[in-house]
N, C-alpha and C positions, 0 to 999 in steps of 0.2 A: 272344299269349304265354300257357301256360297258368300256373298255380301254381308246379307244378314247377319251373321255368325259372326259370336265373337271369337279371337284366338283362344289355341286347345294350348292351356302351360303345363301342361303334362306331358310327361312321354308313357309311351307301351313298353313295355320291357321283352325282350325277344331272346337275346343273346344272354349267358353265364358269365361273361366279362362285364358288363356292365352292371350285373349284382357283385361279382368280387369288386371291383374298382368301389364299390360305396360301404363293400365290408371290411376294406381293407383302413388302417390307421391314414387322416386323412382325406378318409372318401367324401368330407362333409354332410350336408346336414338333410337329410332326406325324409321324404314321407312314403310309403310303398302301401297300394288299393288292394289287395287279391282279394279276388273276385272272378263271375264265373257269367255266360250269357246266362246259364236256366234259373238264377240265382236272384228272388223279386226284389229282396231287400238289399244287393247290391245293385242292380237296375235302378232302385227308388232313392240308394244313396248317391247317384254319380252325378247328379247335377251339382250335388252340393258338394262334392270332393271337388270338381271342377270349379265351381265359385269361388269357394277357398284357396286354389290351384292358381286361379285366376288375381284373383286380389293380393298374393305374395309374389308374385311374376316379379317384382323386383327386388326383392329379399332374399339373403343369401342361401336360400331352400332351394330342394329341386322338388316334384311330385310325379310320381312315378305308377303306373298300373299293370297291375300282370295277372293275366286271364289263365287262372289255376284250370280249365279248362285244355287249353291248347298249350299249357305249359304246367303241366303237376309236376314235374322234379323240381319245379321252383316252388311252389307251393309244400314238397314235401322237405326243402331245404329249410326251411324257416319253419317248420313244423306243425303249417297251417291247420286248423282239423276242423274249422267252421267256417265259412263265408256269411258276410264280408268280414275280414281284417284289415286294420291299417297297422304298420310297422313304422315308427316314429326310430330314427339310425343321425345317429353324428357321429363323427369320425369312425366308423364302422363300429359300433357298440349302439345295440339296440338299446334305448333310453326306455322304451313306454308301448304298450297295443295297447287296441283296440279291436275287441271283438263284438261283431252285432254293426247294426246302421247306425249312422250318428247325424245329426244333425249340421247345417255349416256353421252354426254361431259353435258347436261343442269340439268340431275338427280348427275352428278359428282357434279357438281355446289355448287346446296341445300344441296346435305349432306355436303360438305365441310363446309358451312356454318352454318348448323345445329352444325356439329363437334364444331366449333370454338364458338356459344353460350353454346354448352355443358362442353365446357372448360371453360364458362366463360368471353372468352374474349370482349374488350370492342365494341362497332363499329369501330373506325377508324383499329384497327386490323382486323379486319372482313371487312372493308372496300379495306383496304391492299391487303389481301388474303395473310399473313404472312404462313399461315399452310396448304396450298394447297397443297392438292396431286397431287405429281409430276407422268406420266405416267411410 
């Protein structure tokens, strides 16, 4: 990484322990990219997964990427059948996808939301958007 750059709050996903560790009860509150190099609209979406990646770096979220390329049994474990997906996971129970690109204000959105069922809170709070991150 040179100077320039800002820090990468994401990880690559490599290993099958570290998807059971976030599907298991407990595994907290995750975001998972699959996606692929030949793949334009996941290419055109990773700034913004990384923005957003970037801006929750201290929120109790982790963001995670896995190149269904160099890694298909992952992508066929989760049942991927389009690129890009995002797999939005708390305590290992898939909450919400995302299939197709998305923008960083519409991936800010879902974790906000994710956030606020990880909190707990009820819908009309989550409705509200009381815990919204502010820019």
């Amino acid at each position: 990484m040179s100077t320039n750059e800002a820090p990468q709050h994401y990880q690559d996903i490599h290993k099958q322990r570290t998807i059971e560790a976030l599907m298991k009860p407990g595994g907290g509150t995750a975001v998972i990219d699959f996606w692929a190099p030949w793949c334009a609209p996941c290419r055109a979406m990773a700034p913004h997964f990384a923005a957003v990646a970037n801006r929750y770096a201290e929120d109790p979220i982790a963001f995670y990427k896995i190149d269904t390329q160099a890694y298909p049994t992952f992508g066929k474990a989760f049942n991927i059948r389009s690129l890009p997906t995002m797999v939005f996971i708390h305590d290992g129970e898939i909450m919400d996808v995302f299939v197709g690109a998305r923008s960083a204000r519409q991936i800010a959105e879902k974790v906000d939301w994710l956030l606020s069922k990880a909190r707990g809170e009820g819908f009309i709070t989550r409705l509200l958007g009381k815990h919204r991150k502010k820019d």
